[in-house]
C-alpha positions in Angstrom: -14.9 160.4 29.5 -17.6 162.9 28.6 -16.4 166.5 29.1 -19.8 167.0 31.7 -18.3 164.7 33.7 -15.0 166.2 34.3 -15.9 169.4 34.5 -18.2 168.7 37.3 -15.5 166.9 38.9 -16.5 163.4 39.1 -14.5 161.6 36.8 -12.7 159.9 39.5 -15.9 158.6 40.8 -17.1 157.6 37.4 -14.2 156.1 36.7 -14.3 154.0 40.1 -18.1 153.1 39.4 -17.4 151.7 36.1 -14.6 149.4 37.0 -16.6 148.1 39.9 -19.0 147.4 37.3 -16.7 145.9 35.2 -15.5 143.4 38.0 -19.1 142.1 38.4 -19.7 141.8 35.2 -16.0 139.7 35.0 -18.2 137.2 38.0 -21.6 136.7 36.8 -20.0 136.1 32.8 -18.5 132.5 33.8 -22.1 131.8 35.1 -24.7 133.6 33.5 -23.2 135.2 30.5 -26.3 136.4 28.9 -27.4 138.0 32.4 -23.7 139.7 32.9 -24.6 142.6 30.2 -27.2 144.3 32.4 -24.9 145.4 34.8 -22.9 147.3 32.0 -23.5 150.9 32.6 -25.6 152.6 30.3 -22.8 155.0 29.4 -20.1 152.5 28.4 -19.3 152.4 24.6 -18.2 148.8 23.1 -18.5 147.6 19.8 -21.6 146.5 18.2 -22.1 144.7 14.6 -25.0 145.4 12.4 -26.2 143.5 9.7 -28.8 146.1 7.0 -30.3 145.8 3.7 -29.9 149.3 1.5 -33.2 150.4 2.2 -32.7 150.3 6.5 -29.1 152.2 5.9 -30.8 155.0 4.2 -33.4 155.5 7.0 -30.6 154.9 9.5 -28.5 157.7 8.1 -31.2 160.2 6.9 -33.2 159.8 10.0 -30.3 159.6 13.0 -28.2 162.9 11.1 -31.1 165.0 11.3 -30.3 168.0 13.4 -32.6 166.7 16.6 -30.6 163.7 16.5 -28.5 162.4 19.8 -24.4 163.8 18.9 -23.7 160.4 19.2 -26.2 158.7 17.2 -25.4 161.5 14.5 -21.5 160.6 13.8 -22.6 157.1 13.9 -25.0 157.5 11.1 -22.6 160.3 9.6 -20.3 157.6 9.4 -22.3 155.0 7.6 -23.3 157.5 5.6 -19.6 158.2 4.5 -18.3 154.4 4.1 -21.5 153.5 1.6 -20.5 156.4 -0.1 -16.6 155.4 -0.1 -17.5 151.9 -1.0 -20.5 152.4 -3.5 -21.5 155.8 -4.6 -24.1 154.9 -7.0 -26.0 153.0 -4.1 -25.1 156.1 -1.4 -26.3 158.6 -4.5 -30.0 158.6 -3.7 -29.5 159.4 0.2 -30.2 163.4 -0.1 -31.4 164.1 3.4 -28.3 162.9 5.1 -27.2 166.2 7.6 -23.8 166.8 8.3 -23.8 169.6 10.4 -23.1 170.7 13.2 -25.0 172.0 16.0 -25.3 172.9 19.8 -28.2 172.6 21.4 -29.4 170.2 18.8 -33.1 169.3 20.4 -33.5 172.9 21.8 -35.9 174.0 18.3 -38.2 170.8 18.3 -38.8 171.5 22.1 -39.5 175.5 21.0 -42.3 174.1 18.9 -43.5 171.4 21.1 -44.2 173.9 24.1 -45.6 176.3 21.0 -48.3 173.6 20.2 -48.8 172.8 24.3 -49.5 176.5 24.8 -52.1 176.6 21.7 -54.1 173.7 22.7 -54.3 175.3 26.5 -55.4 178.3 24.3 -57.9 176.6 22.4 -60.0 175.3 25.8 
């Protein structure tokens, strides 16, 4: 349960709207399983497999660690990033822009310089 949503005191109602969801999703499987995952809610984690070549791993970790990346998407690709590493160095040795820090606010600087670049072409007219 995300931290947000306990502080703001809804985690019982979060916790109630997920296993209704869960319950629907139990019906419509038998009948339409393909159909069933939309009523997953978006904030639900489950597992997922994925299948790469070398070449999409290294863009997966060295562009979803960068500092603008989503926390979760970050330890994801952090992780990746450590098991090729574990399993095959030599191949893992060429990824030099994976990013494992750590940081608050992690989208707040690309914003700064997006509404930077808004107020100089509002400037510019």
């Amino acid at each position: 349960m995300p931290p947000e949503i306990v502080e703001a005191g809804l985690e019982g109602r979060v916790r109630e709207a997920v296993s209704e969801a869960d319950a629907l999703y139990q019906r419509l499987s038998e009948e339409f399983p393909l159909e069933a995952q939309y009523v997953v809610p978006l904030g639900c984690r489950m597992r997922w497999y994925v299948k790469m070549n070398l070449r999409e791993v290294y863009h997966l970790c060295e562009l979803r660690s960068m500092r603008q990346g989503h926390p979760d998407y970050r330890k994801v690709a952090q992780e990746i990033h450590r098991l090729v590493q574990k399993a095959h160095p030599t191949l893992a040795a060429g990824m030099k822009f994976v990013d494992y820090g750590s940081y608050g606010l992690e989208r707040l600087e690309a914003e700064k310089k997006t509404d930077s670049k808004l107020e100089q072409l509002k400037k510019g007219r």
